[in-house]
N, C-alpha and C positions, 0 to 999 in steps of 0.2 A: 460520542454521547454516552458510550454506554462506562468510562474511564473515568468522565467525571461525574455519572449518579454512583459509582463504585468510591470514588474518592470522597465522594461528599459524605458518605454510611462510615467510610471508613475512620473520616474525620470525627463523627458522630459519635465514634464507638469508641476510638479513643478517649474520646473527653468523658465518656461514661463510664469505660471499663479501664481507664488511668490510675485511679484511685485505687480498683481491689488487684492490680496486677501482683501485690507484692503478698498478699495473704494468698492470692489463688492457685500461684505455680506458676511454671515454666508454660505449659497446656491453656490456657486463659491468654496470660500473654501473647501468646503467638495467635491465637483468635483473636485477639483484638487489634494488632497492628498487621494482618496479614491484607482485612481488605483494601485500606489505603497502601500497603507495601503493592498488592496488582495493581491499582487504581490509577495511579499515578505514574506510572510508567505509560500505561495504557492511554491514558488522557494526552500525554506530551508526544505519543507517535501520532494518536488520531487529529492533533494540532499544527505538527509538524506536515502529516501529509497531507491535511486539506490546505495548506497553505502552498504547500510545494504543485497541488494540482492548480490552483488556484490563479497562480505564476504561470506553471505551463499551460496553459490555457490562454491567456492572454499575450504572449508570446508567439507572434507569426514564425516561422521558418524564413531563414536568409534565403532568398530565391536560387542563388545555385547549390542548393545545399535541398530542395525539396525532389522528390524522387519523380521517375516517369515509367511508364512502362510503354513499351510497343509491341506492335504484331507484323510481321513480315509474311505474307506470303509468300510459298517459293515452288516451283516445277516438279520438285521431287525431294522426296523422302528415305533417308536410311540409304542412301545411295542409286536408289531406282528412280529412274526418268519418268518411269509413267506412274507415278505414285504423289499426288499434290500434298503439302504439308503446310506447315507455318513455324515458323521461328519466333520463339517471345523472347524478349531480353528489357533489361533494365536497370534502372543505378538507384538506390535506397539511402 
């Protein structure tokens, strides 16, 4: 959102400050094409990635390809018998 109200000023100010670019300097010009030169870059990644989350969202996971975790209880810990622990493991 905030790429295209940046692009849309930037567009704004170009058509306004087009005309004096060439009486006003190198300094003016670059104020005037600078906020559409962020704008627009900025608009096409915040377009690019709400479409790319947009995809992955709707996009289940292939079933052996989704992760698991377990817990294992076991007798003994760190090598002592009388020490209860648990084992976690899993695939991601």
């Amino acid at each position: 959102m905030l790429g295209g109200v940046l692009t849309a000023y930037g567009a704004l100010d170009v058509g306004v400050g087009l005309p004096r670019c060439e009486t006003e300097g190198a300094a003016f010009c670059t104020g005037v094409f600078l906020p559409i030169g962020i704008g627009l870059p900025v608009m096409i990644w915040g377009i690019a990635t709400n479409t790319g989350s947009r995809s992955a969202v709707n996009e289940s996971p292939v079933t052996g390809q989704r992760g698991s975790l377990f817990v294992v209880p076991t007798h003994q810990f760190a090598g002592r018998p009388d020490t209860p622990g648990v084992s976690l493991g899993g695939t991601f």
